[in-house]
N, CA, C and O atoms as a MOPAC input file, in Angstrom:
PM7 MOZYME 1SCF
protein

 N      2.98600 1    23.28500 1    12.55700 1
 C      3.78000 1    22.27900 1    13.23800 1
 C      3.15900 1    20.90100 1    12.99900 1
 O      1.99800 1    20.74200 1    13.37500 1
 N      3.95700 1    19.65300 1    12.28100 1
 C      3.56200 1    18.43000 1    12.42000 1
 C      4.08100 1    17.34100 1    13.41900 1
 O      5.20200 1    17.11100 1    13.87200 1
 N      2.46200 1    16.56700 1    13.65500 1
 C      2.47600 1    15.95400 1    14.81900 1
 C      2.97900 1    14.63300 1    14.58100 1
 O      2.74700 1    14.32100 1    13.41300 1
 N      3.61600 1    13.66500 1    15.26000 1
 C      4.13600 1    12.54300 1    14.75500 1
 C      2.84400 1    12.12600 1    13.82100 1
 O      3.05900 1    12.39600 1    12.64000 1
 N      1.92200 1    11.70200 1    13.99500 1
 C      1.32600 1    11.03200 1    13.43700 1
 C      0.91600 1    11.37700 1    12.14200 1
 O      0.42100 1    10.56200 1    11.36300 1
 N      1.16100 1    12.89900 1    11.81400 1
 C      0.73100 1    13.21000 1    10.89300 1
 C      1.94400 1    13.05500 1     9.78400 1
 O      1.91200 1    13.01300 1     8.55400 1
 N      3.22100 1    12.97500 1    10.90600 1
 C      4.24400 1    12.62300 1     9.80400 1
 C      4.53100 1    11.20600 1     9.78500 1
 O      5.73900 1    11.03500 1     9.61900 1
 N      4.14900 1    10.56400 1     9.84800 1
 C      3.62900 1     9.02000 1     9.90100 1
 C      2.71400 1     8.77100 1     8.78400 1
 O      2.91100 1     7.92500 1     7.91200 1
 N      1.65500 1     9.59200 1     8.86200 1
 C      0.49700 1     9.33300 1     8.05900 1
 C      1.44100 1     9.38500 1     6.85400 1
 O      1.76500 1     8.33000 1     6.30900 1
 N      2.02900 1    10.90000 1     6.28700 1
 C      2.74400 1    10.99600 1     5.13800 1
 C      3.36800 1    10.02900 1     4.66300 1
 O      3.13500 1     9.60400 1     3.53200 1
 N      4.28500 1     9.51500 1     5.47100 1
 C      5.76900 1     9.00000 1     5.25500 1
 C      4.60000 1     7.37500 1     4.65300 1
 O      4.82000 1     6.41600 1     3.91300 1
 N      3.96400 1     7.61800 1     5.08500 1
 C      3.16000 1     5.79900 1     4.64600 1
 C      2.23200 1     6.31800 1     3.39800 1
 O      1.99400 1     5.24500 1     2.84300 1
 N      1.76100 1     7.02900 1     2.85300 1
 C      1.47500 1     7.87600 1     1.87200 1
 C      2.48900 1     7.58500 1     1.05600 1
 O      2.57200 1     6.61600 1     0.30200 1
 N      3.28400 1     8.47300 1     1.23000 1
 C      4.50900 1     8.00600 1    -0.08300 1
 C      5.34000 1     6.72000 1    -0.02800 1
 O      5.96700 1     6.26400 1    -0.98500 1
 N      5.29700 1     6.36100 1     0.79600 1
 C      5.62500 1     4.30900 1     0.34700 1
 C      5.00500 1     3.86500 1     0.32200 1
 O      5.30600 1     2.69900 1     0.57500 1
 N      3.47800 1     4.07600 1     0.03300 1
 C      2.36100 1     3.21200 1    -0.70200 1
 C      2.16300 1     3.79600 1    -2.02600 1
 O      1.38800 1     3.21400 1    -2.78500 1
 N      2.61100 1     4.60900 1    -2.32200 1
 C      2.50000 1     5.35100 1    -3.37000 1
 C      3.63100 1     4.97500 1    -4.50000 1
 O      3.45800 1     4.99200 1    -5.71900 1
 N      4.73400 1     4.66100 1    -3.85000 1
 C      6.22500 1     3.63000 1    -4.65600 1
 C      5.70000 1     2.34900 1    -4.75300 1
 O      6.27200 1     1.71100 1    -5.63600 1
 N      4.95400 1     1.82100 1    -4.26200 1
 C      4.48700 1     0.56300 1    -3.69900 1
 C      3.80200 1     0.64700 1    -5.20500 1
 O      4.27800 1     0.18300 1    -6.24100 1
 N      2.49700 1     1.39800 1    -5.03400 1
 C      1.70400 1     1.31700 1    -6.13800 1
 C      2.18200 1     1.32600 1    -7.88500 1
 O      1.76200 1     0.67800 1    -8.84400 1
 N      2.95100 1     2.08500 1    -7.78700 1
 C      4.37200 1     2.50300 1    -8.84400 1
 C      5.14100 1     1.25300 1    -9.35900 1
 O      5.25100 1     1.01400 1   -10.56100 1
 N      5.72700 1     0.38300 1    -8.27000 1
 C      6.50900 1    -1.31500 1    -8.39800 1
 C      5.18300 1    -1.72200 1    -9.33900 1
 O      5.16500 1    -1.88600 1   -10.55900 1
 N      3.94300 1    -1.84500 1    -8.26200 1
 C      2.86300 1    -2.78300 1    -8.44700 1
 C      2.85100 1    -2.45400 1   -10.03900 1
 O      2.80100 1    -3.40700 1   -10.81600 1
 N      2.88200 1    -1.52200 1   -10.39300 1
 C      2.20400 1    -1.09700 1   -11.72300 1
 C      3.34800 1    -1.56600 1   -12.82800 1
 O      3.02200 1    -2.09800 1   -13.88900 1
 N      4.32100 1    -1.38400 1   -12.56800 1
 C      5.65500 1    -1.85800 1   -13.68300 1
 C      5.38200 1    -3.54200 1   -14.15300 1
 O      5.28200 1    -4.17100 1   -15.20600 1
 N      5.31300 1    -3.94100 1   -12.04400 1
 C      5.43600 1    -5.63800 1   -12.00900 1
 C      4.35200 1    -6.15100 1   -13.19100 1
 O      4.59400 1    -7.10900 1   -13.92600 1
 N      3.17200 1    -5.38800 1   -13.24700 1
 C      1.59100 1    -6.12400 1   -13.26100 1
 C      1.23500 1    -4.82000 1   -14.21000 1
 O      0.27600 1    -4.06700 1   -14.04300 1
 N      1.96900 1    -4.75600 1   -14.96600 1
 C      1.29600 1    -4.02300 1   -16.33400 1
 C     -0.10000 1    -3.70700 1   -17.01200 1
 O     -0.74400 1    -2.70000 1   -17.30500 1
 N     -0.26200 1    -5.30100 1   -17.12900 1
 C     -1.37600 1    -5.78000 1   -17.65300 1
 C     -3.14700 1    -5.29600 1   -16.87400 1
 O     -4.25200 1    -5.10200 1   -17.38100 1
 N     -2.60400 1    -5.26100 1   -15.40600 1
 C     -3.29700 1    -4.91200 1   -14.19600 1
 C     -3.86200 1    -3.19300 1   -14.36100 1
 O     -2.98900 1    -2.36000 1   -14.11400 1
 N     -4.95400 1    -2.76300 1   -14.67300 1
 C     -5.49600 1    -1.25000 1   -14.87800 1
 C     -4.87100 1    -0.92600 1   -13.31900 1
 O     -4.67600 1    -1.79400 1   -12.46900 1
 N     -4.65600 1     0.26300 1   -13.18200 1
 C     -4.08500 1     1.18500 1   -12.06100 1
 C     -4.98300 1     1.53300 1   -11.00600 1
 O     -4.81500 1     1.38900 1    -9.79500 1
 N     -6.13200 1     2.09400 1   -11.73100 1
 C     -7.37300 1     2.00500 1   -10.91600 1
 C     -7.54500 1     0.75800 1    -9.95700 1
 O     -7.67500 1     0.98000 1    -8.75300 1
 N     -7.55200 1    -0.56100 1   -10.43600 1
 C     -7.51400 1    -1.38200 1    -9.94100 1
 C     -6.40300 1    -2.17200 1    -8.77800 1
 O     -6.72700 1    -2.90200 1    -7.84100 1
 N     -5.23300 1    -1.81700 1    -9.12900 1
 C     -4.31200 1    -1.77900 1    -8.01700 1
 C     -4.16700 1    -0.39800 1    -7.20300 1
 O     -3.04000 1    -0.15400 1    -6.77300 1
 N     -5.16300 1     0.50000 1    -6.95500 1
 C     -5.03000 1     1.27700 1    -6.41600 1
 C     -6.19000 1     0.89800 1    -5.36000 1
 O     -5.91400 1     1.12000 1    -4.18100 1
 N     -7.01100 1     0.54400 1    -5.54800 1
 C     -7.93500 1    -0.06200 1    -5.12400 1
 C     -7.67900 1    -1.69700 1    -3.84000 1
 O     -8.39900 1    -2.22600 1    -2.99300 1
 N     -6.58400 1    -1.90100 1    -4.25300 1
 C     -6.39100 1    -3.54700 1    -4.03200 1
 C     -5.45300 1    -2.59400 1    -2.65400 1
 O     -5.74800 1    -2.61700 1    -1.45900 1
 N     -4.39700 1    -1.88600 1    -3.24400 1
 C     -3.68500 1    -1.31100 1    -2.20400 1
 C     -4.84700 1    -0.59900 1    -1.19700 1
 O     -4.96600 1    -1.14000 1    -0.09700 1
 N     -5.71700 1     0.57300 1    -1.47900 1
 C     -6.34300 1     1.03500 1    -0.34600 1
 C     -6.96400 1    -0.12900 1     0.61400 1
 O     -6.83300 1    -0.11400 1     1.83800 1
 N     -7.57700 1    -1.02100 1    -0.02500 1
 C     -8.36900 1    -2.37300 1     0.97500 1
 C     -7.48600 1    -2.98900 1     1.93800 1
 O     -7.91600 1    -3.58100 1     2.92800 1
 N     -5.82000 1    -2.81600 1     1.56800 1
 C     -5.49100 1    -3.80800 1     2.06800 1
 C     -4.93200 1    -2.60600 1     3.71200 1
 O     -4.91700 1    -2.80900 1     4.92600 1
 N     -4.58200 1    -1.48000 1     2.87300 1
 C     -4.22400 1    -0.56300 1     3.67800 1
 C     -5.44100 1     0.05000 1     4.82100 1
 O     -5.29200 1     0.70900 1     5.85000 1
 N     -6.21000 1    -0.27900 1     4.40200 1
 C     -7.41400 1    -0.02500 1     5.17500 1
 C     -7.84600 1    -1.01600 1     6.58400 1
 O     -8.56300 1    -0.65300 1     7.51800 1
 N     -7.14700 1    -2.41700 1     6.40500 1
 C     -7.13000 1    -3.33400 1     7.52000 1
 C     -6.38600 1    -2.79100 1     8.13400 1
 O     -6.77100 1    -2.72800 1     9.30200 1
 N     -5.31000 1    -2.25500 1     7.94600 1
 C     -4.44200 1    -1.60600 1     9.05800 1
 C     -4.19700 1    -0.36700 1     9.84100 1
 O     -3.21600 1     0.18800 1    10.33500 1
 N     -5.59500 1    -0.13000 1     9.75200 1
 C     -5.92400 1     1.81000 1     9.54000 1
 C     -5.66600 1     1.83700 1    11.48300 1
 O     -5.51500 1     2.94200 1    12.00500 1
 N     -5.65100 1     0.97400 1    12.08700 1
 C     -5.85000 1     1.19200 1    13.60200 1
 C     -4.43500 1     0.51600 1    14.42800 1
 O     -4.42500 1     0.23200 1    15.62600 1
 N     -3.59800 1     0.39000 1    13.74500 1
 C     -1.91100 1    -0.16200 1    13.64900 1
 C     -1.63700 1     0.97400 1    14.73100 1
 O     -1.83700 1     2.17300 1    14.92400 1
 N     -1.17000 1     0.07600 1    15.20200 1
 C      0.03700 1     1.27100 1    16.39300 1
 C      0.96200 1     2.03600 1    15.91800 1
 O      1.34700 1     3.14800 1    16.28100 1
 N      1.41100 1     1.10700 1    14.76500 1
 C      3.00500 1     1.41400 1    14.58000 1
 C      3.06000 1     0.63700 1    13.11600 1
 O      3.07000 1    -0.57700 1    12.91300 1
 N      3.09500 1     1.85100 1    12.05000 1
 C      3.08800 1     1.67700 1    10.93900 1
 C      4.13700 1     1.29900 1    10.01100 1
 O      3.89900 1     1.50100 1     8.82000 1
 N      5.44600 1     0.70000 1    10.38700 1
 C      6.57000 1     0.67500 1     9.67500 1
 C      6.49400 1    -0.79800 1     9.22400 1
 O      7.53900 1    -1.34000 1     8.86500 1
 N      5.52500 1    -1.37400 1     9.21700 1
 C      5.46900 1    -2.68400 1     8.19200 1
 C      4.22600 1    -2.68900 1     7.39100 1
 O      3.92400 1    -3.66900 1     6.70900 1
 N      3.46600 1    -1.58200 1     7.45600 1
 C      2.24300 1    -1.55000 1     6.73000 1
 C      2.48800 1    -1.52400 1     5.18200 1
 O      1.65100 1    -2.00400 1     4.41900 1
 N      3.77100 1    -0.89600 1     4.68600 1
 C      3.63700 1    -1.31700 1     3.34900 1
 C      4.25300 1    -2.52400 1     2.91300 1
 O      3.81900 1    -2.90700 1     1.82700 1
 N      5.20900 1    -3.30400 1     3.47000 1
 C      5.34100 1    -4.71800 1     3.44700 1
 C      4.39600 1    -5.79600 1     3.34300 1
 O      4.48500 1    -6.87900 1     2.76500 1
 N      3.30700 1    -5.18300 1     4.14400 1
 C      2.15900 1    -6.22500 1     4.05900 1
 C      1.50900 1    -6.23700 1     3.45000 1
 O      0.82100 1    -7.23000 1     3.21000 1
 N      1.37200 1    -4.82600 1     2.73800 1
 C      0.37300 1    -4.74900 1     1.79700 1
 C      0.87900 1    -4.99900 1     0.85600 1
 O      0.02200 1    -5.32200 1     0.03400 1
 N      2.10900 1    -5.05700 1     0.34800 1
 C      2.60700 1    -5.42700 1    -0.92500 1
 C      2.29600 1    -7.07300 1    -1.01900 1
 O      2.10200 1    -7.69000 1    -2.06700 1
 N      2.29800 1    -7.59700 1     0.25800 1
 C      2.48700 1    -9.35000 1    -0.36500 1
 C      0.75300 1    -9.64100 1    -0.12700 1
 O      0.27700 1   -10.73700 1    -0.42200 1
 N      0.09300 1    -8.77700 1     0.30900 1
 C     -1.11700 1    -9.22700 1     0.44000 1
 C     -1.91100 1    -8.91000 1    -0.93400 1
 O     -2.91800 1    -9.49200 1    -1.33700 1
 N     -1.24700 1    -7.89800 1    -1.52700 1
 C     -1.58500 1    -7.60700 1    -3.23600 1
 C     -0.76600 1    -8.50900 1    -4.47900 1
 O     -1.17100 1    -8.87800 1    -5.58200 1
 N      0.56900 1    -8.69000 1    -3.78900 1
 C      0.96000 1    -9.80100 1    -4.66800 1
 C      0.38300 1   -10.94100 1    -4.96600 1
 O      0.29600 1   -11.50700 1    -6.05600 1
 N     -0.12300 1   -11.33200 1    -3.61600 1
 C     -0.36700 1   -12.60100 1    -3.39900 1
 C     -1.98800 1   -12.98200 1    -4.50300 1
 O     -2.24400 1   -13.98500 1    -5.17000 1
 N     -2.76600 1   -11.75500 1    -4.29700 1
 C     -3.70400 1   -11.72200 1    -4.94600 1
 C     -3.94800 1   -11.92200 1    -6.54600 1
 O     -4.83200 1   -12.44100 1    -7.22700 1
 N     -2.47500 1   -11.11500 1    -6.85000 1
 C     -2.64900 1   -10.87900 1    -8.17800 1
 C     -1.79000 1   -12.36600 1    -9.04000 1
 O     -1.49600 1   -12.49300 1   -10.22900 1
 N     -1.60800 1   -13.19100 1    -8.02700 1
 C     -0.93300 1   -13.98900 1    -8.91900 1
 C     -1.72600 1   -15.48800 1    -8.40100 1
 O     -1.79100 1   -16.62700 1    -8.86200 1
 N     -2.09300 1   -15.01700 1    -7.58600 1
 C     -3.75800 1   -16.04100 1    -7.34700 1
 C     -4.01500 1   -16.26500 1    -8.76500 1
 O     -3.96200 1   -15.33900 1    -9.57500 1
 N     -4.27800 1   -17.41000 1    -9.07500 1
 C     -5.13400 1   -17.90800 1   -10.33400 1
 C     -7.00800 1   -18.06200 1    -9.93700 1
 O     -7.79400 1   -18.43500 1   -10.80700 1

């Protein structure tokens, strides 16, 4: 039997995981390792979130934002 949170945990698992997938098409050039990396850090500030349904939103512009940082 799964517990909300554990189907929470998932469901943010696999839309960081599409997330990582965009990231990788957008930012080619970018090794995978390395945006996999950029995603866990960012996902990792939010490890104590109440309520996870904007955690991959944020992490997408907080990795965008990075990668197009000069």
């Amino acid at each position: 039997m799964s517990t909300l949170d554990t189907m929470a945990t998932e469901q943010l698992d696999t839309h960081l995981a599409q997330l990582e997938d965009r990231l990788g098409r957008d930012y080619a050039n970018v090794a995978r390792t390395r945006l996999h990396a950029m995603v866990d850090r960012e996902r990792a500030r939010f490890a104590g979130a109440r309520i996870h349904a904007f955690v991959p939103i944020l992490v997408e512009r907080a990795v965008r934002a990075a990668l197009t940082t000069p």
